[in-house]
VOVEX-447385 format. One record per residue (C-alpha): residue in three letters; x, y, z. Coordinates in nm, 2 decimals. Layout:
<recs>
REC res      X      Y      Z
REC ALA      X      Y      Z
...
</recs>
This chain:
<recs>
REC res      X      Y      Z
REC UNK  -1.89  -5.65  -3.44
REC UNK  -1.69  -5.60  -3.13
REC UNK  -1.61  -5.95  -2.90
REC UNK  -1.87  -5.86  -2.69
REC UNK  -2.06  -5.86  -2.94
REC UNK  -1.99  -6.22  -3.04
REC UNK  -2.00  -6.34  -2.72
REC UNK  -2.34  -6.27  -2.69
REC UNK  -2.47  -6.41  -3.00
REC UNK  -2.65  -6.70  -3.00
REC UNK  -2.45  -7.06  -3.10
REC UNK  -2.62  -7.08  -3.44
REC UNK  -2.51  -6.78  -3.57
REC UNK  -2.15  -6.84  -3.44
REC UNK  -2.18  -7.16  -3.63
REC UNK  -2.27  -7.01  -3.92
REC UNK  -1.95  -6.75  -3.90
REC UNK  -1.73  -7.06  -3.84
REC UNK  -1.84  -7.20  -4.16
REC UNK  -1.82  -6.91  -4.39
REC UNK  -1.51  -6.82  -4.24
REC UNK  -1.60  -6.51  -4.07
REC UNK  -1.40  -6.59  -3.78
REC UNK  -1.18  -6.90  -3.71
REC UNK  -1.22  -7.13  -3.41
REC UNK  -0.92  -6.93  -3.22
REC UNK  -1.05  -6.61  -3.23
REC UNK  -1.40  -6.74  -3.16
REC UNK  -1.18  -6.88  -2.82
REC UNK  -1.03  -6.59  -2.74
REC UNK  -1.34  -6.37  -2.76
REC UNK  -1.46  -6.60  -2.51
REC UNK  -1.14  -6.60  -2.30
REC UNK  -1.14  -6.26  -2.27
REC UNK  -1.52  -6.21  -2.14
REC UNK  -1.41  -6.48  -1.85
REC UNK  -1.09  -6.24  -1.82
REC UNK  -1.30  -5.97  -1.72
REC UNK  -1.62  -6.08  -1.57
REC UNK  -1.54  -6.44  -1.37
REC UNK  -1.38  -6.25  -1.13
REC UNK  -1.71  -6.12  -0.99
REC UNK  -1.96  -6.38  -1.04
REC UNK  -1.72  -6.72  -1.00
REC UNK  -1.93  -6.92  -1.24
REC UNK  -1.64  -7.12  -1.42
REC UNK  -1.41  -7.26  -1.13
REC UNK  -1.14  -7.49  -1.36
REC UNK  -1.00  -7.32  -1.65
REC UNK  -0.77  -7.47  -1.89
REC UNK  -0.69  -7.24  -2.18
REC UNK  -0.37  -7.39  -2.33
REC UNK  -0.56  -7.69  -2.38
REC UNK  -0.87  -7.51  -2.54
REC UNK  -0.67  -7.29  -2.81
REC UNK  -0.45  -7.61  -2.86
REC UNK  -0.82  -7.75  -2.96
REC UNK  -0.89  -7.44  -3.15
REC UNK  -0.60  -7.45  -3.35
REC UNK  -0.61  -7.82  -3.47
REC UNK  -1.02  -7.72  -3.58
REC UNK  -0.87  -7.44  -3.77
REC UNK  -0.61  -7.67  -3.95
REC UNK  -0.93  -7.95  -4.03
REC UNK  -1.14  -7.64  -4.17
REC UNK  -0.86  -7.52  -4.37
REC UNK  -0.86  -7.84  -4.53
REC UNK  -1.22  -7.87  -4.57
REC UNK  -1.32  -8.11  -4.36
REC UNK  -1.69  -8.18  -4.26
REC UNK  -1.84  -7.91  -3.98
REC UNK  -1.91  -8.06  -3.70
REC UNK  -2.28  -8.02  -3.51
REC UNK  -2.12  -7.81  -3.26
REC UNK  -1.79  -7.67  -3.44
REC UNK  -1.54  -7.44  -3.23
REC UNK  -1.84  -7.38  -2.98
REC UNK  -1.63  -7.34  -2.60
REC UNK  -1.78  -7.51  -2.37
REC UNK  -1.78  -7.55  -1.99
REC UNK  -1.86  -7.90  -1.83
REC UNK  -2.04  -7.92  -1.52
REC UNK  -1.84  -7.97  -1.22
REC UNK  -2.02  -8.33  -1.15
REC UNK  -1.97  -8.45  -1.48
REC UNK  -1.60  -8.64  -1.51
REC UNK  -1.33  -8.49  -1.77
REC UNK  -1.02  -8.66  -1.87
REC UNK  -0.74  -8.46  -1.77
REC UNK  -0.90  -8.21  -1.59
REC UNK  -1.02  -8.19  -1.24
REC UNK  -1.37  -8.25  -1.16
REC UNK  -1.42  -8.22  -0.74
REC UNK  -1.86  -8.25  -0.73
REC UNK  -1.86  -7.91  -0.56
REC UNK  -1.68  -8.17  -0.24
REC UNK  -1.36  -8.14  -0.07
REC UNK  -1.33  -8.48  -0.06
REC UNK  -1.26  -8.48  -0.40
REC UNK  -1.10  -8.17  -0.45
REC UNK  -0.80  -8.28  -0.64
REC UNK  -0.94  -8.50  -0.86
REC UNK  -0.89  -8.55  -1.21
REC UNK  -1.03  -8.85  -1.35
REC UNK  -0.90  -9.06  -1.63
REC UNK  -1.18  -9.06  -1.86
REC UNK  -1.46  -8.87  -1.99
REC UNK  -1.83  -8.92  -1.91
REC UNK  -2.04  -8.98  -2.23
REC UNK  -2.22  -8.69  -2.25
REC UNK  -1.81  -8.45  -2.33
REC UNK  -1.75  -8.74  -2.53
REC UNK  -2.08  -8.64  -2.81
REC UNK  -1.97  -8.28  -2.71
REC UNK  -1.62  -8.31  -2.83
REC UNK  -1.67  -8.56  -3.06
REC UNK  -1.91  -8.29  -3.21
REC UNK  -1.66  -8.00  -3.23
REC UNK  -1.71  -7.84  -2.89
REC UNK  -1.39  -7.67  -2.73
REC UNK  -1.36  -7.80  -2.31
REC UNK  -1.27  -7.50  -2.17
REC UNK  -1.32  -7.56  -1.84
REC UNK  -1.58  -7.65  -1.53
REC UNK  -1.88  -7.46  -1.42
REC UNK  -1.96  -7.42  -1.04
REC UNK  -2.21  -7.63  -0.86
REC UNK  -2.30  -7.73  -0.48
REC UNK  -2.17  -8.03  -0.32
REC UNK  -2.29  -8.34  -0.50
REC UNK  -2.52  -8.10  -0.69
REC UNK  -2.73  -8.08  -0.41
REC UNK  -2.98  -7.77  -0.35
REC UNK  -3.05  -7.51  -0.56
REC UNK  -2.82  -7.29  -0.47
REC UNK  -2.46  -7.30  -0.62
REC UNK  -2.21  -7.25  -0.28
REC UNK  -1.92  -7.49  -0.20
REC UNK  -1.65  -7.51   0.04
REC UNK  -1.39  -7.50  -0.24
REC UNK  -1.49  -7.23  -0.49
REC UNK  -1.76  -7.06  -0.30
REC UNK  -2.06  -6.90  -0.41
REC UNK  -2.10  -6.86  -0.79
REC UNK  -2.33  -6.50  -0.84
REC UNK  -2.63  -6.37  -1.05
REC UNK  -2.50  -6.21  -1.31
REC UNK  -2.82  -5.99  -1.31
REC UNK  -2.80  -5.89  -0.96
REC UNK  -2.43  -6.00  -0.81
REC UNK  -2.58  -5.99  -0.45
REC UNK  -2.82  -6.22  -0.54
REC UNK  -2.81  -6.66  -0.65
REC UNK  -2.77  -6.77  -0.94
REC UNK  -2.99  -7.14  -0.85
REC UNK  -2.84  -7.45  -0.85
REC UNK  -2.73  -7.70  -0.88
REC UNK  -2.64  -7.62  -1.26
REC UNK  -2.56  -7.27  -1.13
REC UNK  -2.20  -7.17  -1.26
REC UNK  -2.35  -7.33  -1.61
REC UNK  -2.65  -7.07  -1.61
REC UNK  -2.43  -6.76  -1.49
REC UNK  -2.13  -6.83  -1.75
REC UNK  -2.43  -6.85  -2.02
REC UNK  -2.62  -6.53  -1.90
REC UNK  -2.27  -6.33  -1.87
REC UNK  -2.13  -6.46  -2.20
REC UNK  -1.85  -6.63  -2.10
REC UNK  -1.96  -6.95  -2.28
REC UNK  -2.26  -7.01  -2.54
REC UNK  -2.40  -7.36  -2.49
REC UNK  -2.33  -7.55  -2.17
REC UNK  -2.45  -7.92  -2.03
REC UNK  -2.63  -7.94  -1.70
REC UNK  -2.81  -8.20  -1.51
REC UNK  -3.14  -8.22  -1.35
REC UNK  -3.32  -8.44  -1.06
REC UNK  -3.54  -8.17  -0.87
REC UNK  -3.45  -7.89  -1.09
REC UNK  -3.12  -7.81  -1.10
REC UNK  -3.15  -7.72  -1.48
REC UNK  -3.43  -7.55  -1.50
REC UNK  -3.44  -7.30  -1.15
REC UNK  -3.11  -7.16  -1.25
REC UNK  -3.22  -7.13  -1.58
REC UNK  -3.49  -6.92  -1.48
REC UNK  -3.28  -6.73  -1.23
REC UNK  -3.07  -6.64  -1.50
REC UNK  -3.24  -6.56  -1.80
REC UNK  -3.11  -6.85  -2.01
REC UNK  -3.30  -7.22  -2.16
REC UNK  -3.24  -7.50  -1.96
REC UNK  -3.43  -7.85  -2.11
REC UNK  -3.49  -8.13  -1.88
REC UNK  -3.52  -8.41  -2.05
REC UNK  -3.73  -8.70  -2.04
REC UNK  -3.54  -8.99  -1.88
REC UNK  -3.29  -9.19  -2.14
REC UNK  -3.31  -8.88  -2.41
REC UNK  -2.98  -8.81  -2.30
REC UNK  -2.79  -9.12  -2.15
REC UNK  -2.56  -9.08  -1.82
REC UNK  -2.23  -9.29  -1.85
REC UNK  -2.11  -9.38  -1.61
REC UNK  -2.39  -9.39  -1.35
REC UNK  -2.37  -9.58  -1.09
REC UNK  -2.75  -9.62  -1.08
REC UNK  -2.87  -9.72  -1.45
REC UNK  -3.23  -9.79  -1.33
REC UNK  -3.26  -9.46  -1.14
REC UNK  -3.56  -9.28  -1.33
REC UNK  -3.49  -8.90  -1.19
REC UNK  -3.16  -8.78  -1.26
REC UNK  -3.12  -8.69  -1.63
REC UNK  -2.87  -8.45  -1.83
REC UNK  -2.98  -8.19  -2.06
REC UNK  -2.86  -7.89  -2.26
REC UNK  -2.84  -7.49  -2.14
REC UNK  -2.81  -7.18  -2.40
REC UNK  -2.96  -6.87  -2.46
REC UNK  -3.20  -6.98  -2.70
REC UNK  -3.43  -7.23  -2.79
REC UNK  -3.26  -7.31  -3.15
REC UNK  -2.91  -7.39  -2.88
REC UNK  -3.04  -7.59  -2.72
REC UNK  -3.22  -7.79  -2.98
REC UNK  -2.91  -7.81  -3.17
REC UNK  -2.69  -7.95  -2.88
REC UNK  -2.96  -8.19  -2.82
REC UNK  -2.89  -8.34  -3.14
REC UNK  -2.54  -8.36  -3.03
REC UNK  -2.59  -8.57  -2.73
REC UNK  -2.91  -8.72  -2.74
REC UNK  -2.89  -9.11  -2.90
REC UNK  -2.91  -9.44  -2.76
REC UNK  -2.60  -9.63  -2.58
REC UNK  -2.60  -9.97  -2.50
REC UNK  -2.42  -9.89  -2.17
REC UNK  -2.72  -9.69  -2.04
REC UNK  -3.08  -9.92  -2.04
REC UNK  -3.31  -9.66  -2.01
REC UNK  -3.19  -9.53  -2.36
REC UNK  -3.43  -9.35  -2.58
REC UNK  -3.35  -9.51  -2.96
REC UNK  -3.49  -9.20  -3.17
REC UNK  -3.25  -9.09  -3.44
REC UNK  -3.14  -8.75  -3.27
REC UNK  -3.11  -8.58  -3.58
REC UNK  -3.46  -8.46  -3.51
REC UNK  -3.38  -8.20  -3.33
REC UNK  -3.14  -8.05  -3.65
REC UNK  -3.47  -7.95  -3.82
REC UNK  -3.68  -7.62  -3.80
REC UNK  -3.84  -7.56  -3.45
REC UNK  -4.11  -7.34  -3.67
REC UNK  -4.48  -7.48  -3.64
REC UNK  -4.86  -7.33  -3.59
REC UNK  -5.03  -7.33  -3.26
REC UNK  -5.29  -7.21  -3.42
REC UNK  -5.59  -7.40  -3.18
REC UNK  -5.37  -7.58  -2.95
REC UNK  -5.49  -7.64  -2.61
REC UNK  -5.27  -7.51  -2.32
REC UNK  -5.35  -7.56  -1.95
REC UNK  -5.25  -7.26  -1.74
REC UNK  -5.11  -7.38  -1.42
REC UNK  -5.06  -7.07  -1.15
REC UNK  -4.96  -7.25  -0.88
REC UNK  -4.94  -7.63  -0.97
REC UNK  -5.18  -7.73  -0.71
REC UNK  -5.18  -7.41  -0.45
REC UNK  -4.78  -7.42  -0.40
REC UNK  -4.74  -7.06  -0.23
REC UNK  -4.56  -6.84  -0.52
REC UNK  -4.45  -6.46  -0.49
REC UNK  -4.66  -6.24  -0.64
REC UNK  -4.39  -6.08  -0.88
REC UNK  -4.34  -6.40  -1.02
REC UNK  -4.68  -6.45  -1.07
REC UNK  -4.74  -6.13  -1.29
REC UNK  -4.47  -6.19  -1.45
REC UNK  -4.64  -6.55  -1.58
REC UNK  -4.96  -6.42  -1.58
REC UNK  -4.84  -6.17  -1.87
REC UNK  -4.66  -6.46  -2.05
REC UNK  -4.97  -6.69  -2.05
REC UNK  -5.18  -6.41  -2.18
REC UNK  -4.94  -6.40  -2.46
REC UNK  -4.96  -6.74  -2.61
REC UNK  -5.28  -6.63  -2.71
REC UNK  -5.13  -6.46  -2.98
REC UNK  -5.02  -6.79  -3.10
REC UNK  -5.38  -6.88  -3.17
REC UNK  -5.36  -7.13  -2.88
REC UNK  -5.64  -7.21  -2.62
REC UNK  -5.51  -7.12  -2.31
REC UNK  -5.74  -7.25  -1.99
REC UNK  -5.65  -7.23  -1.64
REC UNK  -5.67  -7.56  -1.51
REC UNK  -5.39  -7.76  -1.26
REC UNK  -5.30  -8.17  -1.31
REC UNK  -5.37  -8.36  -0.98
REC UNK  -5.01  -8.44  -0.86
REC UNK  -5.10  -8.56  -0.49
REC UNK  -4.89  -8.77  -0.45
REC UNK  -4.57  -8.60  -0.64
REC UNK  -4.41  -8.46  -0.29
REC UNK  -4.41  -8.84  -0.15
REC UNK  -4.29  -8.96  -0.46
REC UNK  -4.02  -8.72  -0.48
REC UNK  -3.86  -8.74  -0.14
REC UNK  -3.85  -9.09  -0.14
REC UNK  -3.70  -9.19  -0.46
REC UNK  -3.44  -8.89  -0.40
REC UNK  -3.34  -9.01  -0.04
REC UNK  -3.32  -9.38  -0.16
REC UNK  -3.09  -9.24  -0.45
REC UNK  -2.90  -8.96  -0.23
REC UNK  -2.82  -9.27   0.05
REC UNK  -2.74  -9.52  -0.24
REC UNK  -2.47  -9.31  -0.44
REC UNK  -2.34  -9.17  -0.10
REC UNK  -2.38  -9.31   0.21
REC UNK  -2.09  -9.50   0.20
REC UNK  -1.92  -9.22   0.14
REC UNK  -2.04  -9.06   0.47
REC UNK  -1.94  -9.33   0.64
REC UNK  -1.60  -9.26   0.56
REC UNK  -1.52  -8.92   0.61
REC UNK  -1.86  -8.78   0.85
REC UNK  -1.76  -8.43   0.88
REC UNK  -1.70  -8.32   0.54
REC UNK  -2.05  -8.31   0.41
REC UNK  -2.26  -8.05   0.44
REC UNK  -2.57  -8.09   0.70
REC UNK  -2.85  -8.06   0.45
REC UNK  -2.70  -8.32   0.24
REC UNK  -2.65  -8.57   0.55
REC UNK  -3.02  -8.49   0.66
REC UNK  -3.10  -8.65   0.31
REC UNK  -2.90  -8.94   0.32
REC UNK  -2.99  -9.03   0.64
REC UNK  -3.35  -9.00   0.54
REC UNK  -3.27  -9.30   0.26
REC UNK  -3.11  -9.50   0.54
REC UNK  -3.47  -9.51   0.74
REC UNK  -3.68  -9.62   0.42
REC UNK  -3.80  -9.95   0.42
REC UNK  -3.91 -10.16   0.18
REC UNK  -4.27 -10.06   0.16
REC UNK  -4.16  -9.70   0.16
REC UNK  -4.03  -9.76  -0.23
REC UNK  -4.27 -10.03  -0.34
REC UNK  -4.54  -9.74  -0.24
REC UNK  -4.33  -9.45  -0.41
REC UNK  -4.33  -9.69  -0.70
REC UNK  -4.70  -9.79  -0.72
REC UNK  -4.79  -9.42  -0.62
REC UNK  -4.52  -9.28  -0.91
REC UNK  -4.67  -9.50  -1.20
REC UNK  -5.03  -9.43  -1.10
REC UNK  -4.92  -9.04  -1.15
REC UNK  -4.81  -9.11  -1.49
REC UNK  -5.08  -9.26  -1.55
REC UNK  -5.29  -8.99  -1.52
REC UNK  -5.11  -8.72  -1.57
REC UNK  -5.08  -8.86  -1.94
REC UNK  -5.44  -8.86  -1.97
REC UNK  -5.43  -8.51  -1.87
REC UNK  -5.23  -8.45  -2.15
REC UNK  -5.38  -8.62  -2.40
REC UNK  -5.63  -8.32  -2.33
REC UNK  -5.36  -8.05  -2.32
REC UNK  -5.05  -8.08  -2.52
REC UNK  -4.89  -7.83  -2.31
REC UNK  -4.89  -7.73  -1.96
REC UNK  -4.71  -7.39  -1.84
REC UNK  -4.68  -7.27  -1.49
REC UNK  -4.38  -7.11  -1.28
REC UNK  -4.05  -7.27  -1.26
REC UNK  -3.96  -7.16  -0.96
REC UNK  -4.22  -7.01  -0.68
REC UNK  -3.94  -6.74  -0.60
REC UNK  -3.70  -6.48  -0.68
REC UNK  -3.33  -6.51  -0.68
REC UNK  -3.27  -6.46  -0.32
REC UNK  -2.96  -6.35  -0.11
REC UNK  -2.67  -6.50  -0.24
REC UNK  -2.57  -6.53   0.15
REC UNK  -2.92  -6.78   0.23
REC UNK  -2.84  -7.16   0.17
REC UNK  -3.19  -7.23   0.08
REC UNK  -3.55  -7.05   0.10
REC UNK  -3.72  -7.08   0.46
REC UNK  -4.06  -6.90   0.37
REC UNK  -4.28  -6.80   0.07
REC UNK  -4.57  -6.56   0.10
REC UNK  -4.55  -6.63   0.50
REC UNK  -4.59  -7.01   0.46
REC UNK  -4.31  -7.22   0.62
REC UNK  -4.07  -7.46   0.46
REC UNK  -3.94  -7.78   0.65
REC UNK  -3.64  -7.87   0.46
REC UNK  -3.40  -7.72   0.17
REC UNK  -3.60  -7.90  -0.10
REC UNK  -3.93  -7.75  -0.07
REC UNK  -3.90  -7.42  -0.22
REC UNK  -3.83  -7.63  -0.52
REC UNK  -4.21  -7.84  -0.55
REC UNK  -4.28  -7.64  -0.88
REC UNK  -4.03  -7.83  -1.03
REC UNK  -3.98  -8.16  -0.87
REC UNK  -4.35  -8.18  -0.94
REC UNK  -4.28  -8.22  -1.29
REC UNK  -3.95  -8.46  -1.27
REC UNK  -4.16  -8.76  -1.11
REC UNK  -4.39  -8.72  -1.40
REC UNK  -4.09  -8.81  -1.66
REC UNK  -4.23  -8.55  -1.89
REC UNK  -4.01  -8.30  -2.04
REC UNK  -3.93  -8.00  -1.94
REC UNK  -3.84  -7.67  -2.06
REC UNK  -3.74  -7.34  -1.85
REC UNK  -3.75  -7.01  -2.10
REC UNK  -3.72  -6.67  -2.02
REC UNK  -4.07  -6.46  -1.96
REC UNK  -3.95  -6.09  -1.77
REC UNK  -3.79  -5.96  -1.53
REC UNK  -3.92  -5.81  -1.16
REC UNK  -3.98  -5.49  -1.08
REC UNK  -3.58  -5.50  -0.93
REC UNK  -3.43  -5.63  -1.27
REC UNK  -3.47  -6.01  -1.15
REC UNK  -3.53  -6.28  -1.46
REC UNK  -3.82  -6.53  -1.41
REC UNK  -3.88  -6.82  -1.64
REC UNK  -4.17  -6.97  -1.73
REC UNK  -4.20  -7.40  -1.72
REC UNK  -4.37  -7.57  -2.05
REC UNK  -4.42  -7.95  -1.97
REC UNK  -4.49  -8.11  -2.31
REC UNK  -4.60  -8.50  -2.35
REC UNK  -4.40  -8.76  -2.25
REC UNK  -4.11  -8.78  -2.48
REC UNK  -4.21  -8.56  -2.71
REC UNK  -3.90  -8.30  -2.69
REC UNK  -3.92  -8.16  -3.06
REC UNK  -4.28  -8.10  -2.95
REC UNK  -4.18  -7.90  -2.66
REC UNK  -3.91  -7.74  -2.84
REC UNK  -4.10  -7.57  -3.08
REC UNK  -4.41  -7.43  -2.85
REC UNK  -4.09  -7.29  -2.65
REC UNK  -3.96  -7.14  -2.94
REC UNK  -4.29  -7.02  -3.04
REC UNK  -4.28  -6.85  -2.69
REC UNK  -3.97  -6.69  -2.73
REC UNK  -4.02  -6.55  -3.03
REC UNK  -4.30  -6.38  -2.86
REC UNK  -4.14  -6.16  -2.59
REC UNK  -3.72  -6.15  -2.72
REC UNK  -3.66  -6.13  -2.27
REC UNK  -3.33  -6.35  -2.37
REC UNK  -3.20  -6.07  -2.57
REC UNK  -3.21  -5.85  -2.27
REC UNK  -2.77  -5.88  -2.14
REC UNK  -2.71  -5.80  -1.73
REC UNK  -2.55  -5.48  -1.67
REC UNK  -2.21  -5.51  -1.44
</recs>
């Protein structure tokens, strides 16, 4: 097996060489050090690399396994931390210049579980100022590439986390997801991204506890990753409220289950959003499929009316609460689409949220009586194609106008004000090469549900299998 070989395996089975000794935690390191060597050049995914820290991590793991010490959840796995998510030690700028020599002085919770679990920080994956759009560009690292098509995005905001996955530069990675920053560049390229349901996977710190959109959530190449690094940090902790208090350890058992009669609603457009027709064929041929499952597929959409008002409020209240002071202080270093938002929180009144609020919980309402009809619902992720790597955000779809860099995104901030989980996994590829990604929503916290029709899906089709050509 050559290291490109390894790099490209999925995290289970390097777990399983760890443990029988097939290859130590340094060499699983450097075959990983040497893929970014050679391939982060052209698609910038990773922007912060520390390597003597990571083999001096790899090393002490070798020493503990030579001495038989309990394997850890995610043992010698490298990893790559988001660029929004603090890491002792190591600069973390949020994609802003403000911040771009940073380093903070502790770690967020979410590297804590990671490391604590046997994970090797490696470094920091590329994302857009603040993590807003979906589309990974910054004035300090640049724009991070497909690696499927290098003229094309890789989505955002968890961008430089879905390229580093899809190029093998790293085999699990943590994201973070308000309007779907995991799951479009999961889609874009061919990779898992899981958006959890809110408190699965506690933020600390977070300067907005209460806030029900924002979550964090686990990348990979396959379902079985990402499962496994769910169990690793998933878990209640008292500093985060909205914690959920299921034993994680859940998600450490077999994703293998019958569908055999389950109902599926079939979602095309998720209420007559304008999609491209590529990425329609592609779904269409991925919904057709699940019928070999033995499932009951019908086309049928959930009413989500009022999702778009939801959405824009909630995220302008939050994008002017965690940084409008910050505006206020330096006014020219933020990017325009990102001071259009926060000065759409600073014209909300009252009524504005206490509406989004009454308008949010009636949604759930029903969109959990949908469900109790259809344990799954699947429909695109994203309505597009990875577009020009040179376009900040999409302007038109299928000839229909956008207004503002969110709206191309509707398939999939649609789902986040439900609170339902989320799962992006790949489906095909375009006629050009392109991935697309098909959306399963399961029921509301029901992950390990989710997981295992996803897995069920990917066993279908193998698309993750399929490497991009540099």
């Amino acid at each position: 097996m050559t290291n490109l070989d390894v790099c490209f395996l999925p995290a289970h089975k390097m777990l399983e060489m760890v443990a029988q000794g097939d290859i130590s935690a340094l060499e699983l390191l450097d075959c990983h050090l040497d893929q970014i060597a050679k391939l982060n050049g052209k698609i910038n995914a990773i922007v912060t690399l520390d390597e003597d820290q990571a083999r001096s991590t790899a090393r002490h793991i070798d020493q503990c396994l030579r001495k038989k010490h309990p394997i850890g959840i995610l043992e010698a796995l490298p990893i790559a931390h988001k660029d929004l998510t603090v890491t002792a030690g190591m600069r973390t700028t949020f994609g802003s210049p403000i911040f771009e020599d940073f380093i903070p002085d502790q770690n967020a919770l979410i590297v804590d579980r990671l490391q604590q679990s046997g994970a090797v920080t490696i470094g920091k994956t590329n994302t857009p100022e603040f993590g807003a759009g979906s589309q990974t560009f910054n004035k300090i690292f640049g724009a991070t590439r497909n690696p499927y098509d290098l003229d094309k995005t890789c989505g955002g905001s968890s961008g430089g986390a879905a390229a580093a996955l899809a190029a093998g530069l790293i085999p699990i990675a943590d994201g973070s997801d308000l309007g779907g920053s995991l799951r479009n560049p999961a889609s874009f390229c061919n990779v898992v991204g899981l958006r959890p349901s809110t408190g699965r996977v506690p933020t600390w710190p977070n300067p907005a506890a209460w806030f029900p959109l924002s979550v964090l959530g686990p990348m990979a190449r396959t379902v079985t990753d990402i499962s496994l690094m769910l169990s690793a940090i998933a878990g209640p902790d008292r500093r985060c409220p909205l914690s959920i208090m299921e034993n994680p350890s859940i998600f450490q058992q077999s994703l293998q289950r019958d569908f055999k009669g389950v109902r599926v609603a079939w979602s095309r457009t998720l209420g007559g959003l304008p999609v491209d027709n590529e990425v329609l064929t592609v779904i269409d041929g991925a919904a057709r499929s699940l019928e070999d499952l033995g499932c009951i597929v019908e086309e049928v959409d959930p009413d989500l009316k009022e999702a778009d008002e939801v959405f824009h409020v909630m995220r302008a209240w939050h994008m002017e609460s965690s940084l409008g002071d910050l505006l206020k202080k330096h006014p020219s270093r933020f990017k325009d689409t990102l001071v259009w938002n926060i000065e759409q929180g600073k014209s909300l009144k009252g009524s504005d949220l206490g509406r989004a609020e009454r308008l949010r919980t009636a949604l759930f309402d029903r969109f959990n009586r949908f469900m109790d009809t259809y344990e799954f619902i699947i429909c695109p992720v994203t309505q597009v194609l990875p577009f020009d790597i040179n376009l900040p955000y999409v302007k038109e779809i299928n000839g229909s106008t956008l207004s503002n860099y969110l709206e191309w995104m509707k398939s999939c901030f649609r789902i986040s004000v439900t609170g339902h989980p989320a799962l992006s996994v790949p489906a095909g590829f375009s006629s050009a090469g392109l991935p697309v990604g098909l959306q399963i929503v399961g029921r509301f916290r029901d992950e390990f549900g989710l997981l295992q029709f996803g897995h069920a899906f990917e066993q279908l089709n193998e698309v993750w299998k399929t490497r991009p050509q540099f």
